[in-house]
DRENDRENVO-997530 format. One record per residue (C-alpha): residue in three letters; z, x, y. Coordinates in Angstrom, 3 decimals. Layout:
BEGIN
+-----+----------+----------+----------+
:   r :       up :     east :    north :
+-----+----------+----------+----------+
: ALA :        Z :        X :        Y :
...
+-----+----------+----------+----------+
This chain:
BEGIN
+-----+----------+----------+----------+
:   r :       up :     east :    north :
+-----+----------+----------+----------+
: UNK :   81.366 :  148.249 :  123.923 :
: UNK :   80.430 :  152.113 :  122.999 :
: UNK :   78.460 :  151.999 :  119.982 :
: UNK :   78.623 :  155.534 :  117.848 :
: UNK :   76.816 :  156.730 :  115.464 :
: UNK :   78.312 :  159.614 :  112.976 :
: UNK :   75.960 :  162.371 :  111.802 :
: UNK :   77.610 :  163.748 :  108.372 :
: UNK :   79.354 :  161.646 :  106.146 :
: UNK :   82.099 :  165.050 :  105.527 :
: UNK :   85.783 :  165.540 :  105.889 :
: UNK :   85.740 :  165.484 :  109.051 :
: UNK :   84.078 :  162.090 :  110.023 :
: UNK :   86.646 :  160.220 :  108.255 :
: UNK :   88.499 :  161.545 :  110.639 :
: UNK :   86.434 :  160.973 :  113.312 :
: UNK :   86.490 :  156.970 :  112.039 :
: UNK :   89.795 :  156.482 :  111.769 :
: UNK :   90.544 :  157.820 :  115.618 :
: UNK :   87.476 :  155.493 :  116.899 :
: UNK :   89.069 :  152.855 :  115.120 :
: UNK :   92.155 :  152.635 :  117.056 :
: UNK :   90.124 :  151.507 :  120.111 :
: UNK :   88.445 :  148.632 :  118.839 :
: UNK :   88.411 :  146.776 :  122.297 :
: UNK :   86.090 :  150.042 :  123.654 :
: UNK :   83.920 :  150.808 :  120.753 :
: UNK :   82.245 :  150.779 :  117.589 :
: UNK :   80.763 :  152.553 :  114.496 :
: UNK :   77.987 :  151.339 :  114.041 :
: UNK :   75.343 :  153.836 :  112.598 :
: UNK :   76.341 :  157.113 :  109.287 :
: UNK :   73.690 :  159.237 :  108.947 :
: UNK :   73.742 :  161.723 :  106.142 :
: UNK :   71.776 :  163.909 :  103.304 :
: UNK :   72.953 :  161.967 :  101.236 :
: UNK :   72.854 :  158.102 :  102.011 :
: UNK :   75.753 :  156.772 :   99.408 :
: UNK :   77.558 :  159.027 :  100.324 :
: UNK :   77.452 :  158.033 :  103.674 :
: UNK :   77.554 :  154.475 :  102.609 :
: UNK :   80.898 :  155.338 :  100.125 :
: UNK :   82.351 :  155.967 :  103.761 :
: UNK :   81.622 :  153.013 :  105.734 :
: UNK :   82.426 :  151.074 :  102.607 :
: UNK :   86.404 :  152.722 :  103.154 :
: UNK :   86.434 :  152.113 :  105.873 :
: UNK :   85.041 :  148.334 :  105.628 :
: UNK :   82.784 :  149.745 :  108.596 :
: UNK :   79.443 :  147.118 :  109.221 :
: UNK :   77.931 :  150.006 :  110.025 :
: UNK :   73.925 :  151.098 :  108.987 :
: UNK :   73.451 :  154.218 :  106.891 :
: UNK :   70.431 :  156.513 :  107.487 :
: UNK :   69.105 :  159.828 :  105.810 :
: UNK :   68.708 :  161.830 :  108.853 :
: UNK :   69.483 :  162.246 :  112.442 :
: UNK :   65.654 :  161.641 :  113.170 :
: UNK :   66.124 :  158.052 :  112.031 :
: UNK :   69.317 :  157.204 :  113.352 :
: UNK :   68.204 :  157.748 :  116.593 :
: UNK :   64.465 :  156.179 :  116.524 :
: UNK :   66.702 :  153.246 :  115.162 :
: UNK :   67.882 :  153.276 :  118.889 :
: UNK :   71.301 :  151.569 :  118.611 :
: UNK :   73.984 :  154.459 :  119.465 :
: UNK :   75.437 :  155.101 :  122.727 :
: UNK :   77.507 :  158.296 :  121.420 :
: UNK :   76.664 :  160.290 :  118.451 :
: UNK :   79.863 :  162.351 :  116.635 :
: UNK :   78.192 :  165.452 :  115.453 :
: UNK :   80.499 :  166.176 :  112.032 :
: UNK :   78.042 :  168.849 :  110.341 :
: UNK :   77.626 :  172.012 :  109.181 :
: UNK :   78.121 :  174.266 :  111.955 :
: UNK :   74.235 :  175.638 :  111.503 :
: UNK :   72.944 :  172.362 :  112.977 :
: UNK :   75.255 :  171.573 :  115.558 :
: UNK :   73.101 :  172.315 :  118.495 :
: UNK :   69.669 :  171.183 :  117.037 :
: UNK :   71.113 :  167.928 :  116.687 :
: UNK :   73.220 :  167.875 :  119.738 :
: UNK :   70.606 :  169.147 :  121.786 :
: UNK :   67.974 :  166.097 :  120.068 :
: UNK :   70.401 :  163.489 :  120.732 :
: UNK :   70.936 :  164.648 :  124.554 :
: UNK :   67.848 :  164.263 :  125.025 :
: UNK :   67.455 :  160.655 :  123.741 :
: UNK :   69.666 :  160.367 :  126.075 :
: UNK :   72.664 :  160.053 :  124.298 :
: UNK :   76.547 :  161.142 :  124.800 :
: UNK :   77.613 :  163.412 :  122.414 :
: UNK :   80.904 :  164.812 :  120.768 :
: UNK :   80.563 :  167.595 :  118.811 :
: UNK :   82.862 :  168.860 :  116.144 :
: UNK :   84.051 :  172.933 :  115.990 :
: UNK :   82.628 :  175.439 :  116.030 :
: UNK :   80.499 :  174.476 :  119.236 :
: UNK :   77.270 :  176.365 :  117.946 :
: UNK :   76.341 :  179.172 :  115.886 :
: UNK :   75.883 :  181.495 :  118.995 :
: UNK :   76.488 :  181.834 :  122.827 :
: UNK :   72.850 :  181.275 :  123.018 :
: UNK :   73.187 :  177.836 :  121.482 :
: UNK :   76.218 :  177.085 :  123.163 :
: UNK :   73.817 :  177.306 :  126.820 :
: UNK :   71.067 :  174.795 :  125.026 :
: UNK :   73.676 :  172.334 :  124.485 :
: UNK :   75.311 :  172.676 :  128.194 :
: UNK :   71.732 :  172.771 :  129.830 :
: UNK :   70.748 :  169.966 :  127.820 :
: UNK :   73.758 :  167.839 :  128.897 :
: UNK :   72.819 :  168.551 :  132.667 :
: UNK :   69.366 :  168.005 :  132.581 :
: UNK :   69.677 :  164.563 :  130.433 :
: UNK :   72.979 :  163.411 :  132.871 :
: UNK :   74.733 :  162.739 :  129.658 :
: UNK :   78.272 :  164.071 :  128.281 :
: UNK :   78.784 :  167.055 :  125.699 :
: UNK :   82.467 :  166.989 :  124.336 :
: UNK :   84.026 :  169.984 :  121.720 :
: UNK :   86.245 :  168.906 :  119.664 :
: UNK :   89.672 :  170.771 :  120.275 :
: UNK :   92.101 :  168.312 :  119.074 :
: UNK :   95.395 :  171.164 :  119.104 :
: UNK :   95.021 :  171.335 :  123.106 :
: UNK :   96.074 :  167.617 :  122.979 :
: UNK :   99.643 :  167.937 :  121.384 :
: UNK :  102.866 :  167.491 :  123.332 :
: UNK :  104.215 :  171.084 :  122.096 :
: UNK :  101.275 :  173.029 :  123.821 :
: UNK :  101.207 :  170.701 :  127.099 :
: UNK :  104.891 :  171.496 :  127.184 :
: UNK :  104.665 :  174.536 :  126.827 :
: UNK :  102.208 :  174.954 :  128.969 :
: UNK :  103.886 :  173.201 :  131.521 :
: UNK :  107.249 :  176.365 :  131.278 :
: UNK :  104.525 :  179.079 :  131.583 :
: UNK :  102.234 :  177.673 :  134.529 :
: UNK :  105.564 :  176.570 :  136.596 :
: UNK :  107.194 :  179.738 :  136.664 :
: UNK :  109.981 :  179.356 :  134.512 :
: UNK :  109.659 :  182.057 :  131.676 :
: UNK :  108.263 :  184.363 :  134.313 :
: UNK :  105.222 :  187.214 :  133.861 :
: UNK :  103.799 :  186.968 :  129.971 :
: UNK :  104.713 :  190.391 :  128.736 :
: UNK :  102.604 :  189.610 :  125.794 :
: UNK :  101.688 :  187.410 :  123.314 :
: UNK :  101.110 :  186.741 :  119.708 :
: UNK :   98.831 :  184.218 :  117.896 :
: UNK :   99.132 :  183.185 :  114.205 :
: UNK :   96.066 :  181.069 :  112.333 :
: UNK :   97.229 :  181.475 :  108.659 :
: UNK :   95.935 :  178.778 :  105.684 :
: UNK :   95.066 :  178.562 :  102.565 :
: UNK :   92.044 :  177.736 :  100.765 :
: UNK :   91.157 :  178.056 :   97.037 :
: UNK :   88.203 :  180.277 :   95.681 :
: UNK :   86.277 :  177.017 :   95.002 :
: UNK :   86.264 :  176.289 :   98.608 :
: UNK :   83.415 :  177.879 :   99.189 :
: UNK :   81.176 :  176.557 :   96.512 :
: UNK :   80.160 :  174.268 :   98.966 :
: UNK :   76.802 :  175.146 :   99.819 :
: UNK :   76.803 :  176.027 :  103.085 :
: UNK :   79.871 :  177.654 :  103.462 :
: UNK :   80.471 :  181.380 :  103.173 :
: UNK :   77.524 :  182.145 :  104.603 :
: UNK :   76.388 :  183.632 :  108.191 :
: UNK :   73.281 :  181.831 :  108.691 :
: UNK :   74.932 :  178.354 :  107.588 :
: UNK :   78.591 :  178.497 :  108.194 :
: UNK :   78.182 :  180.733 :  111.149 :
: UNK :   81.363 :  182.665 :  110.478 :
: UNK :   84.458 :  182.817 :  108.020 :
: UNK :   88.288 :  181.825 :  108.848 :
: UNK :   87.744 :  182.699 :  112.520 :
: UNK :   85.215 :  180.903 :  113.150 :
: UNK :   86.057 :  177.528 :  110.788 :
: UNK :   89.802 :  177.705 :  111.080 :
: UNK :   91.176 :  179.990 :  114.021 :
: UNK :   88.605 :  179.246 :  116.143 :
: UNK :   91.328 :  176.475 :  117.307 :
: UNK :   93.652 :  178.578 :  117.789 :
: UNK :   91.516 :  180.729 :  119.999 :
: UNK :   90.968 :  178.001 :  121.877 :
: UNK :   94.614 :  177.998 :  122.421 :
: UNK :   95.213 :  181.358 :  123.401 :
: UNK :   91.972 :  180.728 :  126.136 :
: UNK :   94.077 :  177.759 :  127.246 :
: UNK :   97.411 :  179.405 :  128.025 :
: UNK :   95.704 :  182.805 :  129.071 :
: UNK :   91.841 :  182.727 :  130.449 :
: UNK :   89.404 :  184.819 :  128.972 :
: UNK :   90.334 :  188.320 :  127.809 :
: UNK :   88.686 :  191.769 :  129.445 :
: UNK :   88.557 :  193.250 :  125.845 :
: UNK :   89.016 :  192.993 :  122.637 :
: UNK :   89.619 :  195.532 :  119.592 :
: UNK :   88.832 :  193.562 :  116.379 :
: UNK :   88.602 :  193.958 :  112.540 :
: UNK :   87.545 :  191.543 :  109.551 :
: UNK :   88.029 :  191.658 :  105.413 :
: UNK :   87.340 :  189.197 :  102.649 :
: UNK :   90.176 :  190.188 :  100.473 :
: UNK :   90.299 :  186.925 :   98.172 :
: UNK :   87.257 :  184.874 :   98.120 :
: UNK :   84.021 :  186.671 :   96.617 :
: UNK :   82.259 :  183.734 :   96.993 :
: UNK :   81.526 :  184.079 :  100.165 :
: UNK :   79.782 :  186.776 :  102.712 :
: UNK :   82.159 :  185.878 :  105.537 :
: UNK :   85.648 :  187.115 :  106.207 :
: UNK :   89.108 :  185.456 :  105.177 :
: UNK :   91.276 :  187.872 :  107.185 :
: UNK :   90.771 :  188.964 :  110.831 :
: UNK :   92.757 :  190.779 :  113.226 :
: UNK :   92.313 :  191.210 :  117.118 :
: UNK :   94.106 :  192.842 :  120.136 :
: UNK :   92.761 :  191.026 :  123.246 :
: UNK :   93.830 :  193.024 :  126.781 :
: UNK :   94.499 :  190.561 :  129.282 :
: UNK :   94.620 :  192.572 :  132.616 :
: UNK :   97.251 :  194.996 :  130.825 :
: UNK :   99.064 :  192.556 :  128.837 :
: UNK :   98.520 :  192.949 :  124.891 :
: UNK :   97.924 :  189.603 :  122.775 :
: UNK :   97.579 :  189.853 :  119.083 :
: UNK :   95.463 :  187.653 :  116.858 :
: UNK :   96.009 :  187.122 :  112.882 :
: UNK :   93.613 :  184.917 :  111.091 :
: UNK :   93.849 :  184.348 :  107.360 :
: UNK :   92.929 :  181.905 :  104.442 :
: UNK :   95.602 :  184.073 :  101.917 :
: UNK :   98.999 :  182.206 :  103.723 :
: UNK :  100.358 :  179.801 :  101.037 :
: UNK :  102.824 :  177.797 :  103.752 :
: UNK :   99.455 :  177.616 :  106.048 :
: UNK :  102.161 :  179.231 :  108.506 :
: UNK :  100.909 :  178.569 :  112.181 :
: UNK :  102.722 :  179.859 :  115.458 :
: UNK :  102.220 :  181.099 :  118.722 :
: UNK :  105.108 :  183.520 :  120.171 :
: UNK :  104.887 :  184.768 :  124.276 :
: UNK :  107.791 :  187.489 :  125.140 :
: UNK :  107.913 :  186.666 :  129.241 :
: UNK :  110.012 :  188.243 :  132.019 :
: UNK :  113.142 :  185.747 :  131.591 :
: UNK :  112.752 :  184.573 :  128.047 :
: UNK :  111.411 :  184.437 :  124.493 :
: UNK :  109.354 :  181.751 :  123.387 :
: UNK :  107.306 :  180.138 :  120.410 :
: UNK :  105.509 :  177.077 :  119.308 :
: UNK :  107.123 :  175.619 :  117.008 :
: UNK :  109.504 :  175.049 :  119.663 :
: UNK :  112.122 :  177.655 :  119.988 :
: UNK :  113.341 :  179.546 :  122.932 :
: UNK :  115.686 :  182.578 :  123.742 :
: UNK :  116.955 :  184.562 :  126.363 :
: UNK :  118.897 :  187.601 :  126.879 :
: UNK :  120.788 :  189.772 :  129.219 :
: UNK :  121.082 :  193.479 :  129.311 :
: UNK :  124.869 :  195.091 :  128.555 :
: UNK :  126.009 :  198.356 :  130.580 :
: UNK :  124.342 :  200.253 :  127.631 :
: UNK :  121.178 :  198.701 :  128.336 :
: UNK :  121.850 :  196.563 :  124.929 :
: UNK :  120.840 :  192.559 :  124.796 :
: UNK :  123.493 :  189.759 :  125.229 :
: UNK :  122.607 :  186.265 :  124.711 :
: UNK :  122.024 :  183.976 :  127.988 :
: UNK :  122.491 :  181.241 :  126.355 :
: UNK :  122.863 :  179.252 :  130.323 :
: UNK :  119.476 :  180.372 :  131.397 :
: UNK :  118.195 :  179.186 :  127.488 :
: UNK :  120.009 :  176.302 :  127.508 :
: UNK :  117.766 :  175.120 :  130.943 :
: UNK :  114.435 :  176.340 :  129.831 :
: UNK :  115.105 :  173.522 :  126.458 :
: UNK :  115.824 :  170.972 :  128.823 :
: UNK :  113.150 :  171.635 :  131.031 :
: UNK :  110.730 :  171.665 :  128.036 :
: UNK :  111.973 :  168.302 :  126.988 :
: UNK :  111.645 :  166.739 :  130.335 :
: UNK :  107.862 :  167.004 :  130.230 :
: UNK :  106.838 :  163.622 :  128.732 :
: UNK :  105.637 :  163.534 :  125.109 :
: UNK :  102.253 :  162.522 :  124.787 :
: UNK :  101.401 :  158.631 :  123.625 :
: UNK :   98.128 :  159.735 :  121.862 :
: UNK :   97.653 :  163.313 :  120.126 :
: UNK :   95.283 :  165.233 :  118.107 :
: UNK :   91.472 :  163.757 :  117.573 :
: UNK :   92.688 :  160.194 :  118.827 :
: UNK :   93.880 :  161.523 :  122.603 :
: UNK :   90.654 :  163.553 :  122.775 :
: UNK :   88.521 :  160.955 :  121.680 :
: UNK :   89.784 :  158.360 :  124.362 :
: UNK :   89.240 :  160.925 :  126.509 :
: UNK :   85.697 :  160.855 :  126.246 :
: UNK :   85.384 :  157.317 :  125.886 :
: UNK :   86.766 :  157.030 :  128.904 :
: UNK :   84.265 :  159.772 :  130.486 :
: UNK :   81.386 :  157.946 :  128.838 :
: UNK :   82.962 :  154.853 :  130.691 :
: UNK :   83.844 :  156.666 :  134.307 :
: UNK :   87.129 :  155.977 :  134.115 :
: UNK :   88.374 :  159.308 :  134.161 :
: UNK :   87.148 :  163.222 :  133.576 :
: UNK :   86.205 :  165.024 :  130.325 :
: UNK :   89.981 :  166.959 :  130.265 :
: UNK :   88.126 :  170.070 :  128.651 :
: UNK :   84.587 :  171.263 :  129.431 :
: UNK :   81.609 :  172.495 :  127.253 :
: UNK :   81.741 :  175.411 :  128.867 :
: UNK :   85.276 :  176.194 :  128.401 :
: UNK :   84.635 :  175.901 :  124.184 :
: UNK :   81.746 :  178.385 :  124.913 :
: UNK :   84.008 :  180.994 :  125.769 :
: UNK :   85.698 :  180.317 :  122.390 :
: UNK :   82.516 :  181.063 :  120.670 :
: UNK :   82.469 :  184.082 :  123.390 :
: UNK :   85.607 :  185.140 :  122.322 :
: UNK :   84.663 :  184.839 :  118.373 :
: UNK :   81.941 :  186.845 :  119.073 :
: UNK :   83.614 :  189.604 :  120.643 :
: UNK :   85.561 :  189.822 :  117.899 :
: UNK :   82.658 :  190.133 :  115.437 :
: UNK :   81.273 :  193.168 :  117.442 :
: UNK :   84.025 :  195.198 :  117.799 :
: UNK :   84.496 :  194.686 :  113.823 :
: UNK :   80.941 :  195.837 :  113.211 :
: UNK :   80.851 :  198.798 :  116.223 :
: UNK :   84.329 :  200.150 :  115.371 :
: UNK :   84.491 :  199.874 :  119.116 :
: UNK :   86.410 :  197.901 :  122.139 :
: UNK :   84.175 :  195.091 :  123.375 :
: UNK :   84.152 :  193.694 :  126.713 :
: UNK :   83.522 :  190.593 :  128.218 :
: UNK :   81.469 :  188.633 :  129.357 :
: UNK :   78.579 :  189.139 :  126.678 :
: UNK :   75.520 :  189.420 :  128.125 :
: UNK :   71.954 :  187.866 :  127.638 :
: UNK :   70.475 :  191.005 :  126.062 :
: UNK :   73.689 :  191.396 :  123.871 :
: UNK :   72.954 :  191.537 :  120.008 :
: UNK :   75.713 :  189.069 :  119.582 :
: UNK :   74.541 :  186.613 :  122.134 :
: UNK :   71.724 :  184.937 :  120.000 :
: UNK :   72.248 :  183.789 :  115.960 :
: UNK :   69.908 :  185.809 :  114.855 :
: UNK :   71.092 :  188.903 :  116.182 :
: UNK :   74.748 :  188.302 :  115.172 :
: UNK :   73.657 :  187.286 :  111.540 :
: UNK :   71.504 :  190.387 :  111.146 :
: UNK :   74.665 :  193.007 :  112.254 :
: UNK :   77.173 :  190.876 :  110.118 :
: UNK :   78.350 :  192.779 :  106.774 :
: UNK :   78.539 :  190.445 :  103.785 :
: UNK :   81.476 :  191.692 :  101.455 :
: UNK :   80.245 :  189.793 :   99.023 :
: UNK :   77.106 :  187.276 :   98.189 :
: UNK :   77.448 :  184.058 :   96.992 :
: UNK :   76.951 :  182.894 :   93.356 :
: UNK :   77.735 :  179.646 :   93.212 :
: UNK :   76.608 :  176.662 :   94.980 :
: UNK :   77.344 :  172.689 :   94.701 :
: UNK :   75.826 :  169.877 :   96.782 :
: UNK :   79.560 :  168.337 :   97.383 :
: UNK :   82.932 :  169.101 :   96.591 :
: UNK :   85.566 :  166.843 :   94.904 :
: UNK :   86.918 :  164.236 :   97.538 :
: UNK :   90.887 :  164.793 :   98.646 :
: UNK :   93.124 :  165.575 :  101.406 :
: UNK :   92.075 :  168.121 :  104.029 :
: UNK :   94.681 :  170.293 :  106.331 :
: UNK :   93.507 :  170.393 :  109.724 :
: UNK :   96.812 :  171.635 :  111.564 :
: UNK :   97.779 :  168.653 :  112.384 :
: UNK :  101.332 :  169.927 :  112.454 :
: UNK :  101.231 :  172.355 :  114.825 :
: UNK :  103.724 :  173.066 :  116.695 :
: UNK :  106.259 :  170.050 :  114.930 :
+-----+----------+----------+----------+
């Protein structure tokens, strides 16, 4: 029996809960830690967890009863604890953004290797039948060459979203809507394309003045001559998410449609609706997934933590993510075309340096210790 202890009593460790829970016969909340201790006892309460609530990370730990801790925090602190409770020798899955910086990102990774424990990123949209589908028509062939590609990360979030205090800022939040809500979707593009050579990038805040971070980002990534274009935004009232590739044979996009053509003697397109009509049934024949989202991921890693089977994505593939985010960043501040990798001695490789370049279009004003409790959106949809 895996015993885990949740840091952060947020959003996102409900969620967190309520995946765990659907393996009772492998493991077991047993530890919250939070800032604040009823609110971390509110949650356990929900959840009619017998779990034991501390104020910190520090004590959850000395308390010495975790096998796994579920890092759900702020992204500021992700590594500092992640890195602490590696070396206490514990398993750890961490929530997104990996870190604050690439330099962060290597702490956590060495720290795995040198303690022979397991670092897991969360990147719960990899583990959804409409991407491994997909997937499975671009790796076999069957659209043929990507021409290009296009990648849509659009929500919604209201002004008072980032009243929370540490959101909207560099040194806490780490980044705006591409690094809190694209930065799955980034993932996504890394996992049907590799890492990019370049990237062309540019950032706005055009409706929150709350916060010093961006709401809007765009980004042309050249992938060894083929274009792929990025939107990010938190203006998008349907929280419209897609992901379009134009290939050799055929048109594609997620969600799910497909279309191919045929030139005319004019050089005009016909439908071939044959050719389309085998690329849907080859896209249904791959087998639909029996666990999705945070729940497949999480088994995942239980199993890891067990030997039973492989962590399905690496720490360092999220790194290039953050890589990738970063890149971004740069070429919005330089005016310039950034290349990658990022090195060592690269501004944007450590927090401090990335935080000190960032502009802040605005400062925040207002601050709260917690929002008001409700639903969250966390793209569970995709793809559907």
């Amino acid at each position: 029996m895996i015993r885990i202890g949740i840091a952060g009593a947020g959003a996102i460790a409900a969620v967190h809960m309520d995946a765990f829970a659907l393996f009772p016969d492998r493991c077991r909340v047993v530890a919250i830690c939070d800032t604040f201790p009823e609110k971390a006892a509110g949650l356990a309460a929900s959840r009619k967890l017998d779990a034991k609530v501390f104020p910190s990370i520090d004590a959850m730990l000395a308390d010495g009863n975790v096998d796994v801790v579920s890092v759900c925090l702020p992204p500021s602190v992700h590594a500092q604890v992640a890195v602490k409770a590696m070396q206490r020798g514990k398993h750890v899955i961490c929530e997104k953004p990996m870190a604050s910086s690439l330099e962060e990102c290597d702490l956590m990774i060495a720290a795995a290797k040198e303690n022979n424990v397991h670092l897991c990123v969360v990147c719960q949209n990899r583990f959804k039948t409409p991407m491994q589908r997909t997937l499975t028509l671009l790796k076999g062939g069957m659209l043929g060459k990507v021409l290009s590609a296009e990648f849509k990360s659009l929500w919604w979030r209201g002004e008072n979203y980032y009243d929370l205090w540490w959101r909207g800022t560099w040194e806490k939040e780490s980044g705006g809507c591409l690094m809190s809500h694209s930065v799955h979707y980034i993932d996504l593009m890394q996992m049907f394309l590799g890492m990019p050579d370049s990237v062309c990038g540019s950032i706005r805040n055009i409706a929150h003045d709350n916060s010093q971070c961006e709401d809007y980002g765009f980004a042309v990534f050249d992938y060894r001559g083929i274009p792929v274009s990025f939107l990010s935004s938190l203006e998008n009232h349907g929280e419209e998410q897609s992901i379009h590739f134009d290939c050799e044979r055929a048109s594609c996009s997620i969600p799910w449609s497909v279309e191919a053509v045929q030139p005319l003697g004019n050089g005009f397109p016909a439908k071939n609706e044959p050719l389309a009509e085998s690329l849907r049934k080859a896209y249904e024949s791959v087998p639909s997934l029996l666990l999705e989202g945070h729940p497949a991921q999480l088994l995942n890693f239980l199993k890891t933590v067990t030997g039973e089977e492989a962590l399905a994505v690496s720490a360092e593939e999220e790194r290039n993510t953050i890589e990738i985010i970063m890149g971004i960043y740069k070429s919005s501040v330089t005016g310039s075309v950034v290349s990658f990798p990022l090195d060592k001695d690269d501004p944007f490789y450590t927090k401090e340096g990335f935080v000190s370049r960032m502009p802040h279009f605005h400062e925040k004003t207002r601050t709260v210790a917690n929002l008001q409790t409700g639903p969250i959106t966390l793209g569970r949809n995709m793809g559907e």
